[in-house]
C-alpha positions as CSV (number, residue, x, y, z in Angstrom):
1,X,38.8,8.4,44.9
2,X,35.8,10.3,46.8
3,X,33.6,10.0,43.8
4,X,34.7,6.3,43.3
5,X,33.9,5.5,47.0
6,X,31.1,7.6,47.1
7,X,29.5,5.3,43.9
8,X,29.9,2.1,45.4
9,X,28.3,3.1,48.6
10,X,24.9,4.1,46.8
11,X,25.6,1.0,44.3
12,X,24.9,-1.2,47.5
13,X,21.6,0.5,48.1
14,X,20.3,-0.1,44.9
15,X,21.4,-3.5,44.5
16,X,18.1,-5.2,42.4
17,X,17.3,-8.5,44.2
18,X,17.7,-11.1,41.1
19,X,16.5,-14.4,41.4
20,X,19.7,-16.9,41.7
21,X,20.2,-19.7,38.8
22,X,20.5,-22.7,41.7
23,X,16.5,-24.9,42.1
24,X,16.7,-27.2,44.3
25,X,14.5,-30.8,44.4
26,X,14.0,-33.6,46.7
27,X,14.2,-37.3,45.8
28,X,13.4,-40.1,49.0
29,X,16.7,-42.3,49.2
30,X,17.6,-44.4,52.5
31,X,18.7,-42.4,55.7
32,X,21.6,-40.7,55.5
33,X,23.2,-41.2,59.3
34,X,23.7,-38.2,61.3
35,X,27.3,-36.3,60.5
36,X,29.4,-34.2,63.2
37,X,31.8,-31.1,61.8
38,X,35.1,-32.4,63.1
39,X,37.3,-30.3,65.4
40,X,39.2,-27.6,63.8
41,X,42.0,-27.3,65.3
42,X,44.1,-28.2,68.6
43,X,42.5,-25.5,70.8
44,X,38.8,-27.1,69.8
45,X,39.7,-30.4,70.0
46,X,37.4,-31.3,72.4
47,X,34.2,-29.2,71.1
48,X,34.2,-27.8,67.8
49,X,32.0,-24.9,67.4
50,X,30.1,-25.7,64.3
51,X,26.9,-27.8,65.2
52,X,26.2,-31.3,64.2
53,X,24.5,-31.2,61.1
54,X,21.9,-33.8,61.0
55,X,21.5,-35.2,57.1
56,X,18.0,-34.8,55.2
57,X,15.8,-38.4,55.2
58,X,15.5,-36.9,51.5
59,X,18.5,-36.6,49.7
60,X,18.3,-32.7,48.7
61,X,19.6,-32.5,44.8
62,X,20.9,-28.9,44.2
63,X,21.6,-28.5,40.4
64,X,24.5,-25.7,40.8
65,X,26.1,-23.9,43.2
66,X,28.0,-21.2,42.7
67,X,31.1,-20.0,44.5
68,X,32.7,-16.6,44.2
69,X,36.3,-15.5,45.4
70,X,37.5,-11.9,45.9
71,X,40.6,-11.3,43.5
72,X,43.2,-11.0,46.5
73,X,45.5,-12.8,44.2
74,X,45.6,-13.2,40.1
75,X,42.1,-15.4,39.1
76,X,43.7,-17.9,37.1
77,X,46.0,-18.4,39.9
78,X,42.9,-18.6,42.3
79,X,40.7,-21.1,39.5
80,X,43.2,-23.2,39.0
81,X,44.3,-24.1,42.8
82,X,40.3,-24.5,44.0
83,X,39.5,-26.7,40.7
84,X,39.8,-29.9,43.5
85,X,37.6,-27.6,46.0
86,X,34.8,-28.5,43.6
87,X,35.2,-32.6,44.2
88,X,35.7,-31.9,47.4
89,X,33.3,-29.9,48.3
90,X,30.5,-32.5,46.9
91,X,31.9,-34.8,48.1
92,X,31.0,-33.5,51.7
93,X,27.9,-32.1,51.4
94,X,26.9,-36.0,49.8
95,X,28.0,-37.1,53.4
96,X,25.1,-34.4,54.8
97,X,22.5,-35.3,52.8
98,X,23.3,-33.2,49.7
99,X,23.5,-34.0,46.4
100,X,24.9,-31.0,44.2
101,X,24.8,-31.1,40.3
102,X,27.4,-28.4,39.6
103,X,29.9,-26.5,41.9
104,X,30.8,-23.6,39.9
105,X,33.9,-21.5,41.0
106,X,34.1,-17.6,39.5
107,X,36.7,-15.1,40.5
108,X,35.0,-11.3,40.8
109,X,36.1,-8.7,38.8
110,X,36.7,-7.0,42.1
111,X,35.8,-7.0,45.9
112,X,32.3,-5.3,45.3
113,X,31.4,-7.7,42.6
114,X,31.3,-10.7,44.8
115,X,29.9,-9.3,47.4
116,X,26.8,-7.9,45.2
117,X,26.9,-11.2,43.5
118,X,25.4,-12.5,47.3
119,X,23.2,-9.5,47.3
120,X,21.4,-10.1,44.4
121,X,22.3,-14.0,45.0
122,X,23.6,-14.9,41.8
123,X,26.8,-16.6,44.1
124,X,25.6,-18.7,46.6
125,X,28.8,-18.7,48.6
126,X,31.3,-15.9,48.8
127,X,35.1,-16.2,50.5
128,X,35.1,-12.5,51.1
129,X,36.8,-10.1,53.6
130,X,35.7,-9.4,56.6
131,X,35.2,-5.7,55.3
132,X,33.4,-7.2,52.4
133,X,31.2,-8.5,54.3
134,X,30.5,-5.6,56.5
135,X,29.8,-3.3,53.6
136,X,27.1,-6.3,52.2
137,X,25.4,-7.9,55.0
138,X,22.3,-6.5,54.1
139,X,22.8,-9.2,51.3
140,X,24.4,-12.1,53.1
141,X,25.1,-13.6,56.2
142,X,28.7,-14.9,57.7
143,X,28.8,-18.4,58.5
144,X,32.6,-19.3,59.1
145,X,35.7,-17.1,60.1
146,X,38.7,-18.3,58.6
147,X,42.2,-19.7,60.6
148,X,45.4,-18.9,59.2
149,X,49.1,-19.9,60.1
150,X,51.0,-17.1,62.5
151,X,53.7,-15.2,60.8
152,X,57.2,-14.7,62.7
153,X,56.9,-11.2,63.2
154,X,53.8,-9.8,65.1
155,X,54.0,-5.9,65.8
156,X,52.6,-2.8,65.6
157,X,56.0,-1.3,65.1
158,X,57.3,-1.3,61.3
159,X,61.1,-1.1,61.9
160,X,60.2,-4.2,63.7
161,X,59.2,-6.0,60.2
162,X,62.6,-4.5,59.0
163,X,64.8,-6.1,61.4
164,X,63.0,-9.5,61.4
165,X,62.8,-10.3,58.0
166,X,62.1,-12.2,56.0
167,X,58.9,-12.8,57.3
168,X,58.4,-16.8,57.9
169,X,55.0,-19.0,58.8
170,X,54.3,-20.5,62.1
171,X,52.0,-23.0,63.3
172,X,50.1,-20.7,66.1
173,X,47.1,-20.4,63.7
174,X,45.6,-17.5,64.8
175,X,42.2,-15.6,63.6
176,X,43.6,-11.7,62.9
177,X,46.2,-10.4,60.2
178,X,47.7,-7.0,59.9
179,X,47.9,-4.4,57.1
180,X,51.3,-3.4,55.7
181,X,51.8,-0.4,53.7
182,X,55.3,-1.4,52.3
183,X,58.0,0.6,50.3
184,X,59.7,-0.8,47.0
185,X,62.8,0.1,45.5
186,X,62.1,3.6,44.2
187,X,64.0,5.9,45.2
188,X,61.5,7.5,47.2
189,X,60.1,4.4,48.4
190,X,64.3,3.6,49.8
191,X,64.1,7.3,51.6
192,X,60.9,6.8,53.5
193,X,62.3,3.1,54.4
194,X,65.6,4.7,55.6
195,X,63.8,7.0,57.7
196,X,61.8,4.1,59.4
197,X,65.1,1.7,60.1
198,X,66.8,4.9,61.6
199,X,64.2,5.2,63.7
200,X,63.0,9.0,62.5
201,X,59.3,9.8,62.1
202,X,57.9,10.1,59.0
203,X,55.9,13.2,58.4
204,X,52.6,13.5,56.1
205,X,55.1,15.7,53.5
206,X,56.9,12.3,53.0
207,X,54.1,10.3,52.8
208,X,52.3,12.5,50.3
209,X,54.9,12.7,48.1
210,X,54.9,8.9,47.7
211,X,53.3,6.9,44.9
212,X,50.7,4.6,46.5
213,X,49.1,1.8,45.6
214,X,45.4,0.7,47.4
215,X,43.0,-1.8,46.8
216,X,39.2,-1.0,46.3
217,X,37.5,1.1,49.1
218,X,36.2,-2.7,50.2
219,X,39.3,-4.1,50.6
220,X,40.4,-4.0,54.7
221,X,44.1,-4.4,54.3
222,X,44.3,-2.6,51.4
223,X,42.4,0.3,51.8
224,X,40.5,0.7,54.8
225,X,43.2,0.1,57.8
226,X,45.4,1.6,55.7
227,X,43.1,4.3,55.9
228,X,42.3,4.0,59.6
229,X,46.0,4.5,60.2
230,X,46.4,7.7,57.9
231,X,43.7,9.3,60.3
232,X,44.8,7.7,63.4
233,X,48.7,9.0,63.0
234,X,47.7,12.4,60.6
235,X,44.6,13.0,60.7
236,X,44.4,12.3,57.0
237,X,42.8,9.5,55.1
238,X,43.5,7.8,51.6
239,X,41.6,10.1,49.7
240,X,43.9,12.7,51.0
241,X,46.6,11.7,49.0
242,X,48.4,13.5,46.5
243,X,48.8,10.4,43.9
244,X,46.5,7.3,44.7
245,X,46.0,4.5,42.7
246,X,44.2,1.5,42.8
247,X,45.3,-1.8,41.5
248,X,43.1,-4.7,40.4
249,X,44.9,-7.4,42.4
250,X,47.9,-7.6,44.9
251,X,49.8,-9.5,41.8
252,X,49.5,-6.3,40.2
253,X,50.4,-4.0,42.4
254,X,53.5,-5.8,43.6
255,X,54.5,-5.4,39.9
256,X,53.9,-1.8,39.3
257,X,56.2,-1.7,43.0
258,X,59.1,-3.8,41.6
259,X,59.0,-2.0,38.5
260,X,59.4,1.5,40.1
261,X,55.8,3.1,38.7
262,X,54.5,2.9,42.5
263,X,56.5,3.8,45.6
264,X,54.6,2.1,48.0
265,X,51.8,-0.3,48.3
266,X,48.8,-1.0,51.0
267,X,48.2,-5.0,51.3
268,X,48.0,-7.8,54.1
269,X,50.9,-9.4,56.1
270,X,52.9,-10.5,54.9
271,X,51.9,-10.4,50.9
272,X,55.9,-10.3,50.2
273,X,55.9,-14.2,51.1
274,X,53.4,-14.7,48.0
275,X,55.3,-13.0,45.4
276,X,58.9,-13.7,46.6
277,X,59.3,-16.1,43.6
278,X,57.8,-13.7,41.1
279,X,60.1,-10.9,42.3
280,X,63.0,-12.0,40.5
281,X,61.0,-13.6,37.7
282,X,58.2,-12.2,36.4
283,X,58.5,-8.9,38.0
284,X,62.4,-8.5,36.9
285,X,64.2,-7.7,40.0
286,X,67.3,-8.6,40.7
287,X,67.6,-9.0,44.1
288,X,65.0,-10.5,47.0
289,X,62.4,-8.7,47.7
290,X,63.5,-8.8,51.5
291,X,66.3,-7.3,50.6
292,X,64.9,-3.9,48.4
293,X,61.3,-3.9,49.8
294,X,60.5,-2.6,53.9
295,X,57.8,-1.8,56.0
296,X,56.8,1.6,56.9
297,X,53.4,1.5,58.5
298,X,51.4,-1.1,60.1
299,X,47.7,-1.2,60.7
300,X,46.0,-2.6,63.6
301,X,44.7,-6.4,63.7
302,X,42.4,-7.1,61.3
303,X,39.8,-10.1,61.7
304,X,40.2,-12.9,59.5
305,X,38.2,-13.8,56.2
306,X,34.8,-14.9,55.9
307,X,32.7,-18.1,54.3
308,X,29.3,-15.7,53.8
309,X,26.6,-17.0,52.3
310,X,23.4,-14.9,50.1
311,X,20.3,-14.6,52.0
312,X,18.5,-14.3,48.7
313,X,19.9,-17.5,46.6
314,X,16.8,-20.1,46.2
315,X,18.8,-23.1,47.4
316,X,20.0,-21.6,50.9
317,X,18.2,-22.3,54.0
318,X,19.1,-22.8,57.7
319,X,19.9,-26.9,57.4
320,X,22.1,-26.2,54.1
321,X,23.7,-23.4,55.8
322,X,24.5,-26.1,58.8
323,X,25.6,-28.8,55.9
324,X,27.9,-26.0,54.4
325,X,29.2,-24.9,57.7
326,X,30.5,-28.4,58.5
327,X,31.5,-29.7,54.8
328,X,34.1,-26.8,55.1
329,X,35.4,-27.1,58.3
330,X,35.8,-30.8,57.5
331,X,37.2,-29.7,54.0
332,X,40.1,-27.3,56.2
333,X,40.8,-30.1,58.4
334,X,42.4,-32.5,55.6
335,X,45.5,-32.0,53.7
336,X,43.8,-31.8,50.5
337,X,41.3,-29.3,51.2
338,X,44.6,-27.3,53.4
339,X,46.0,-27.3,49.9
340,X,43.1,-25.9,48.5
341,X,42.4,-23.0,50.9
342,X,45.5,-21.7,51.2
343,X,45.8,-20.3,48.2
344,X,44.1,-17.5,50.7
345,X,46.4,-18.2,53.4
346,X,43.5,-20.3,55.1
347,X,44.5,-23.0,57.0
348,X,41.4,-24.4,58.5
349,X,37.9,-22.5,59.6
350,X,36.3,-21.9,62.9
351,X,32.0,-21.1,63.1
352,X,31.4,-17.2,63.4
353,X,29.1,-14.7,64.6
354,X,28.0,-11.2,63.1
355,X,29.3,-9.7,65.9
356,X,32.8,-10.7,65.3
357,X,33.1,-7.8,63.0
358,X,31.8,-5.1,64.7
359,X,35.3,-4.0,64.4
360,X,34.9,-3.8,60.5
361,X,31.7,-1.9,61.0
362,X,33.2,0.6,63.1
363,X,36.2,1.2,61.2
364,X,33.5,1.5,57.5
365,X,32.0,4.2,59.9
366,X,34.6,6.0,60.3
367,X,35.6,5.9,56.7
368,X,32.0,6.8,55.6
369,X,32.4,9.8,58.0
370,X,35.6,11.2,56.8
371,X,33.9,11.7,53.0
């Protein structure tokens, strides 16, 4: 895992800067009136923090633009709830002046994919992590943080998770998640979980004797807090452990967890509430996963998603980033475009600064400096 991490660190440096396949035109029309992002939620109803995004005289026509999602859940699952994102989203950015061709919606391979997609600004707009992000601002900038519905439980203790579950939505929405590193029904994965509810420590011998599962060396819940708590409680880090691997997609790694060929897995709170159904379908179980899956570790807050966009795709500039910021705030305050979103757990999206994820930066620091 070294050598893997180690790869896609000088992959970002040599990212080649191709040219992106959006061109954008102008044709005169009549004025489009002025436009206002809409508030985003109850704390901002009284001064959103996007800016008003004043519409072109000329009607900007913008033959594609392309969209890329991180694979946080299974692709077809993402393409097929954000098909409407497509009408919506020209829909909106008609109302700002913009008239777009094609919205085209892919789903990366993996984390790093999307995020040199922006890079070399082949995607014009990324919905990437905010460790994604970090790892490819050199590439793109961040334009919108993402709000998400609170969950019942909120602690840094993981017999906590245990004794609360099942984990249920609220409607605080709130701009920070936690990592989980959770333990199925192995029975390894049930020993380290018994040790948690009785309230024992677990020692690194335990932990490295588990099965893990973790996501790309971009991924913040489900590698690098996962990582920052390794080194925080053992002084260890991922790449310290015994048997390490990493899955292609939370769908997938819940189902090498149910299945028994992974002990325990590194993902986002709570990812259990996703793949509760699929438990005792697809992945064969019997009983809930409540009742044969716990929590054994739990990272510190991590800061919500991003909407970045590529600082190197032909049809991006400062007013389209405006028109963008406010056609997706206005998209996360409908109930169509909730729908849409939260196949991400999104609920809505608030404007955001670089240096909200100073956080990220620190922590991909620290992870750079322990290889």
């Amino acid at each position: 895992m070294k050598r893997l991490f180690a790869m896609m660190i000088a992959g970002v440096s040599t990212i080649s800067m191709l040219a992106g396949c959006g061109a954008k035109t102008t044709e005169t029309t009549t004025e489009t009136p002025a436009t206002e992002a809409t508030e985003v939620a109850e704390t901002t109803e009284d001064a959103t923090s996007a800016e008003a995004a004043e519409a072109p005289a000329e009607t900007v026509k913008i033959d594609k633009l392309t969209i890329g999602f991180v694979p946080s859940r299974e692709p077809d699952e993402i393409v097929t709830a954000t098909e409407p994102l497509k009408q919506l989203l020209t829909d909106e950015l008609a109302g700002l002046g913009y008239e777009v061709g094609t919205v085209d919606i892919t789903v990366g391979t993996s984390y790093e994919a999307v995020g040199e997609g922006l890079s070399a600004g082949t995607i014009d707009v990324g919905l990437i992590p905010g460790g994604t992000f970090v790892l490819y601002e050199d590439g793109c900038d961040v334009l919108l943080t993402a709000t998400r519905d609170g969950l019942s439980i909120e602690s840094p203790n993981a017999k906590d998770w245990n004794d609360n579950k099942p984990t249920e939505p609220t409607e605080d929405q709130v701009t920070f998640y936690r990592g989980l590193i959770i333990a199925g029904p192995s029975e390894a994965g049930q020993a380290v979980a018994e040790k948690v509810n009785n309230g024992e420590e677990l020692t690194w011998e335990d932990l490295d004797g588990l099965n893990w599962s973790v996501m790309n060396s971009s991924s913040s819940a489900g590698y690098i807090y996962p990582s920052l708590w390794l080194q925080a409680n053992y002084e260890k880090h991922v790449t310290d452990l015994s048997h390490a691997v990493q899955a292609d997609s939370y769908g997938n790694a819940f189902a090498r967890l149910a299945s028994g060929q992974i002990d325990v897995v590194c993902c986002y709170a709570d990812a259990r509430r996703d793949n509760e159904e699929k438990w005792t379908t697809e992945f064969g179980r019997e009983s809930s996963i409540w009742d044969e899956t716990n929590v054994i570790g739990v990272t510190d807050g991590i800061y919500n998603d991003t909407i970045s966009v590529s600082k190197t795709s032909p049809v991006m500039d400062d007013n389209f980033k405006t028109a963008l910021k406010n056609a997706f705030i206005n998209i996360g305050n409908t109930d169509a475009g909730k729908e849409v979103i939260s196949i991400y757990n999104h609920n809505g999206y608030v404007e955001a600064n670089s240096e909200d994820y100073d956080s990220e930066r620190a922590a991909q620091e620290l992870i750079k400096s322990m290889n």
